[in-house]
Legacy VTK file of the C-alpha trace (Angstrom):
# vtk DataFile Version 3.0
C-alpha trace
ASCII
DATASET POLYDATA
POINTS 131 float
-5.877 7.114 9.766
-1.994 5.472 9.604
-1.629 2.671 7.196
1.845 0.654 7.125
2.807 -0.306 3.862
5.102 -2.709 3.320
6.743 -3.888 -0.658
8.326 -6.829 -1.562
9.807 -7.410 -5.101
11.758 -9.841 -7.032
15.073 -7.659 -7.190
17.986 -8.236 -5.182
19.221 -5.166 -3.923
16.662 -2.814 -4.783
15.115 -0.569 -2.222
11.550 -0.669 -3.145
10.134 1.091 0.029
12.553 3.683 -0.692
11.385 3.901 -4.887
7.794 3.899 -3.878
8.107 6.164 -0.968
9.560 8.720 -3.868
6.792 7.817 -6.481
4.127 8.683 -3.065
5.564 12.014 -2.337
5.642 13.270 -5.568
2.010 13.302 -5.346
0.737 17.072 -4.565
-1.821 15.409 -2.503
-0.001 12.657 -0.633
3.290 15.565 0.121
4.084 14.957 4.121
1.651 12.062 4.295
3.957 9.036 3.992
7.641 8.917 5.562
9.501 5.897 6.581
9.243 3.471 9.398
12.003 0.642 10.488
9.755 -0.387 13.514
9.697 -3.975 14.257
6.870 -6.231 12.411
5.308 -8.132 15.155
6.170 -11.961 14.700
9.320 -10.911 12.837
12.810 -11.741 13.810
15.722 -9.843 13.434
16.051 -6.724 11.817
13.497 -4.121 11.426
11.064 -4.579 8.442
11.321 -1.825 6.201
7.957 -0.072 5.872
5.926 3.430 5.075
3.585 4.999 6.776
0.537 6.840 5.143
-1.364 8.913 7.248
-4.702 9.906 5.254
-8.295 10.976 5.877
-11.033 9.665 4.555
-11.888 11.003 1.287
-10.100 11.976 -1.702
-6.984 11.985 -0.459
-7.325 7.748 0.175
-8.271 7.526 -3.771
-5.573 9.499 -4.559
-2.935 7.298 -2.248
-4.859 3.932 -4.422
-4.192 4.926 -7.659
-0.879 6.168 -6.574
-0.110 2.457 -5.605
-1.599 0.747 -8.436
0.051 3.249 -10.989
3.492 2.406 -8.739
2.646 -1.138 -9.532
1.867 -1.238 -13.425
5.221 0.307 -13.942
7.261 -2.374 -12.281
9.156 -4.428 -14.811
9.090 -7.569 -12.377
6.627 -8.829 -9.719
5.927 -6.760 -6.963
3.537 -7.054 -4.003
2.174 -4.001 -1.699
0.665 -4.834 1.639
-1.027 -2.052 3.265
-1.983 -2.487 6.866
-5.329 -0.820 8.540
-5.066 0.536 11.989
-7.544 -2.579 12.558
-5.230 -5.036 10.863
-6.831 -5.621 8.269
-3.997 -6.433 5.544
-5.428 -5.253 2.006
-2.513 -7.314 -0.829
-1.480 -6.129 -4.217
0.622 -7.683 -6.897
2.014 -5.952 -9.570
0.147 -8.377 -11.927
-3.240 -8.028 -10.055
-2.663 -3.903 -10.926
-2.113 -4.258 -14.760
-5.438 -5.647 -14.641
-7.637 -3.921 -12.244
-10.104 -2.016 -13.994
-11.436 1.624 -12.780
-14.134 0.135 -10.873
-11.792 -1.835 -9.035
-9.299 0.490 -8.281
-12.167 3.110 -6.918
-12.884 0.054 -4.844
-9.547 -0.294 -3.191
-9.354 3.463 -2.311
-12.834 2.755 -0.817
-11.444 -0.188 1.046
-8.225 2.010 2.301
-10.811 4.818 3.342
-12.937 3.539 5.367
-13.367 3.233 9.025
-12.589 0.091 10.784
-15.287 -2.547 11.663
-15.636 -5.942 13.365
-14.870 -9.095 11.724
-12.627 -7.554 9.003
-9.144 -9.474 8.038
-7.055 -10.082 5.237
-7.882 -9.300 1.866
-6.456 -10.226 -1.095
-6.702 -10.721 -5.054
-7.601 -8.424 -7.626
-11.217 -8.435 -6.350
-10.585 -7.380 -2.891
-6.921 -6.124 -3.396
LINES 1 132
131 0 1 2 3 4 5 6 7 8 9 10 11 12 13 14 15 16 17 18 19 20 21 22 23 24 25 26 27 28 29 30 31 32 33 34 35 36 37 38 39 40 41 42 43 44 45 46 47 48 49 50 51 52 53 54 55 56 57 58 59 60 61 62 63 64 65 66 67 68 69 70 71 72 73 74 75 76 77 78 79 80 81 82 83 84 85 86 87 88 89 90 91 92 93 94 95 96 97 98 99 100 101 102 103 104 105 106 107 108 109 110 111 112 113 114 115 116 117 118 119 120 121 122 123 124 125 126 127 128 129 130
């Protein structure tokens, strides 16, 4: 399964695809699983969003790729958001204040949500409950 994640964050000038594409592939698990991608966002203008790529398989690699993201997050000094696109489109949101908070529970929940395979009638999620 490909996910597209995409960061936004509160600093000028900092490269935050780039930071958390390092923080990823540091990971044993997640090595040669996420790499760049400057494709055009559909509905954007101009130049190409900035974006990784994940490719995972179900399982414990997906939990391992959540808590990589939510450990990303709770070390950000200022606000940060992760979007991480399904093949489906469903767009799962994260904020780096939602992460400081998300208990174990809810962060097995997100790599649950990441993991599994698409179905009719998902969309967007966001929030801490279904981030």
């Amino acid at each position: 399964m490909q996910l597209v994640v995409t960061v936004r964050g509160d600093e000028d000038g900092t490269d935050e695809a780039a930071e958390l594409r390092t923080w990823l592939t540091d990971v044993p698990e997640l090595r040669g699983r996420v790499g760049r991608d400057g494709a055009p966002r559909e509905g954007t203008m101009g130049p190409a969003v900035d974006a990784l790529v994940a490719v995972l398989e179900p399982g414990g690699v997906a939990a391992v790729f959540a808590g990589a993201l939510v450990a990303w997050l709770q070390t950000r000094r200022s606000s940060h958001t992760i979007s991480v696109t399904r093949p489906d489109g469903t767009r799962i949101t994260l904020t780096s204040r939602q992460a400081r908070t998300l208990s174990p529970q809810e962060a097995a929940d997100l790599a649950e949500r990441l993991a599994r395979p698409p179905r009719d009638g998902d969309g967007d999620e966001t929030g801490p409950g279904t981030a």
